[in-house]
N, C-alpha and C positions, 0 to 999 in steps of 0.2 A: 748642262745636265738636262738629262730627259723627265719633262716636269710628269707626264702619267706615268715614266718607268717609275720616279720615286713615292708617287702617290700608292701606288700597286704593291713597290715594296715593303712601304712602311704599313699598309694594310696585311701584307701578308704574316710579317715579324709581330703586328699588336694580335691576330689571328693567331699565330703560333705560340704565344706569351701566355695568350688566354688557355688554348690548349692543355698546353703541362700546367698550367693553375690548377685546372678543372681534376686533370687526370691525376696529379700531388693530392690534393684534397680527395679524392678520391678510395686514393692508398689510405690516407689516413684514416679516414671513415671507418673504411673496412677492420683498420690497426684496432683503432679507439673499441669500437663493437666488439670487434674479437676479448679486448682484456676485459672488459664490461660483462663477456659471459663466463669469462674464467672469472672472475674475482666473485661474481653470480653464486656461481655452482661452487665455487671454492663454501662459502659464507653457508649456501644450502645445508652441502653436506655436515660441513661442521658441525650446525644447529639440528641431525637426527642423528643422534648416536649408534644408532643402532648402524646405518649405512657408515658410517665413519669408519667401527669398530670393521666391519665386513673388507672395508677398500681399503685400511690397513694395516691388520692383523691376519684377514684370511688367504689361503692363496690365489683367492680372484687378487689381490694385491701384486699379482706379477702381470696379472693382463691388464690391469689400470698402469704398471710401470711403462708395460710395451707398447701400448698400441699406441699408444701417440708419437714412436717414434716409427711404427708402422706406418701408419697414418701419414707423419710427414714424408717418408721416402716415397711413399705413393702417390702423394701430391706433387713430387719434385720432377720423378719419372714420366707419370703420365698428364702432365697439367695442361701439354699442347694434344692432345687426345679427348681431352675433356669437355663438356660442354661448359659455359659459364658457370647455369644454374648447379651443373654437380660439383664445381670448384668452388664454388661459392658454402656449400653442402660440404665440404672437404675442411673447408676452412673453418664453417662454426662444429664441425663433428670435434676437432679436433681443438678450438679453444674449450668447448665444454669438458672435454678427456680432460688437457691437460689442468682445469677449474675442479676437477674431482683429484688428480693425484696432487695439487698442490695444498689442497683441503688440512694437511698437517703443520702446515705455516701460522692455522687459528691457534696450534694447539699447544706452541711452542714458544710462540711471541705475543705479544698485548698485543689489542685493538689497537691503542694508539702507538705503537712502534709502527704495527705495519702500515698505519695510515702515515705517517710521519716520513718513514723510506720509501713508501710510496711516492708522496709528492717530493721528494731529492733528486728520485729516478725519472719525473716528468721533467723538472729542469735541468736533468745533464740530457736526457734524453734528448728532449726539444735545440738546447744549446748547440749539440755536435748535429743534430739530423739539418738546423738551418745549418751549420756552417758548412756541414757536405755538398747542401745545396747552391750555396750561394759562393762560394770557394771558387778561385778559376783554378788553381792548382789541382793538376791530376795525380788524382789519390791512389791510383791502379798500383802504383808503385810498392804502398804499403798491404796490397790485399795476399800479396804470399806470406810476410811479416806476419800478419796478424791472423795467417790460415796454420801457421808452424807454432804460433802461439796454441790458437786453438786445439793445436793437437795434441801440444804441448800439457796445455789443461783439462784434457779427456783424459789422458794418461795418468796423469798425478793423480786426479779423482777417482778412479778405477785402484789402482795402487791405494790410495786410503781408505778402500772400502773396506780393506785388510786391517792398515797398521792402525789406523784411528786416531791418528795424532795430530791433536788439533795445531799446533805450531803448523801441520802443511795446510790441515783445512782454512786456519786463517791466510795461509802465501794462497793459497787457488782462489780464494775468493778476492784477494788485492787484487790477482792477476786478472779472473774473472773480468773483474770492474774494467779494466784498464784496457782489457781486450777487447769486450763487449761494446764501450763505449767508442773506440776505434771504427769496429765494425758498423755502428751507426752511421757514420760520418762516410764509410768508404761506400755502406747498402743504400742509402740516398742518393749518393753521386753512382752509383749504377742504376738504381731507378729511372734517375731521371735521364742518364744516356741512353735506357733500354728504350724509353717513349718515343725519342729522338731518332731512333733506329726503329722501331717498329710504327710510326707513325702513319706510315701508308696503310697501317694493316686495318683489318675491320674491326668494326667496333666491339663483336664478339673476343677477338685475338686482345683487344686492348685490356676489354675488361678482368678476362683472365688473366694480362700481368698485372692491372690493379692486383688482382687480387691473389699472387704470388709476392705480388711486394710489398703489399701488407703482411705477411705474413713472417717474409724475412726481419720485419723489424719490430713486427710482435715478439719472437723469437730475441731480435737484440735486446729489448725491452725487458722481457721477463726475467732472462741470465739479470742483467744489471741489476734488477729487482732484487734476485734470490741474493748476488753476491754481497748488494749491501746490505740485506737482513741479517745474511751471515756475519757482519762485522759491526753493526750498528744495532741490529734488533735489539731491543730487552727481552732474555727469556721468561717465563712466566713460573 
């Protein structure tokens, strides 16, 4: 064996390791900050009635529904277009949106339910995001599984805006859970393939999938949230 080739090598491998640490922690950063200003603005609004009443009673209440899904298909489309700092600007516009339409979560459940499904939702969260990470089995397998699920429960949700019957709003929210927490598992193990694959790129290009995959699991995060409030909350 070539003693500087494996000097080099194993310098390049403990370089590369260090790498995806920096750029993981990264994502999370940006995760963690992002729910920090939803749950911010959520807790804001709640506490002036007056803005409460206004975001969800008045018909500004259809532009506080929409834009945050404005918002995200705009970040999704143009996010290699973008500079950092406006995606970065993309990401907290869009945690504070969605920290104002979730604002009806205070008004529904105790303080302490939602703090209680909260921390549930950190340890499935965390539980499935390391084992996406640390898993050698490829996950790719289950990402259409659990894309026809997804759709599956857009559907149903849509349909019970109608009939109102809670027997399905409680199946969409098991399903929710179960989907949601899949997609953890399968958006990590993409993340960390995407680094892998875009690792040559600049540090500009990086940051920006930081901060697209942060986002993607803010997103898995919040569903799992809602769905276990749905089923575990105490109403008030």
């Amino acid at each position: 064996m070539n003693y500087r080739y494996s000097r080099s090598s194993d310098a390049a491998a403990v370089q590369g390791d260090y790498g995806l640490r920096s750029y993981m922690a990264r994502v999370y950063n940006y995760m963690a900050a992002g729910l920090g200003i939803t749950g911010a603005v959520s807790y804001f609004v709640y506490n002036v009635p007056s803005l409460l009443y206004t975001v969800h009673t008045s018909p500004l209440r259809y532009l506080f529904m929409l834009a945050p899904l404005a918002l995200v298909l705009m970040f999704s489309f143009r996010i290699h277009k973008m500079s950092l700092s406006a995606a970065q600007g993309c990401f907290w516009a869009y945690a504070s949106l969605m920290g104002v339409s979730l604002s009806y979560l205070f008004v529904l459940y105790s303080g302490e339910s939602i703090t209680r499904v909260f921390f549930i939702t950190a340890i499935m969260f965390l539980s499935m995001s390391i084992w996406g990470h640390t898993t050698k089995r490829d996950l790719t397998e289950f990402g259409s599984f659990l894309f026809m699920g997804l759709v599956g429960l857009v559907i149903a949700s849509l349909v019970n805006l109608f009939m109102h019957s809670s027997m399905l709003h409680f199946v969409t929210s098991v399903v929710g859970v179960l989907v949601f927490t899949g997609l953890t598992a399968y958006d990590t193990q993409k993340i960390k393939s995407a680094y892998y694959y875009g690792s040559g790129s600049s540090a500009e290009a990086l940051g920006k999938q930081a901060v697209y995959g942060a986002l993607t699991l803010y997103l898995d995060f919040i569903n799992i949230f809602i769905s276990l409030l749905h089923i575990m909350g105490e109403r008030k």
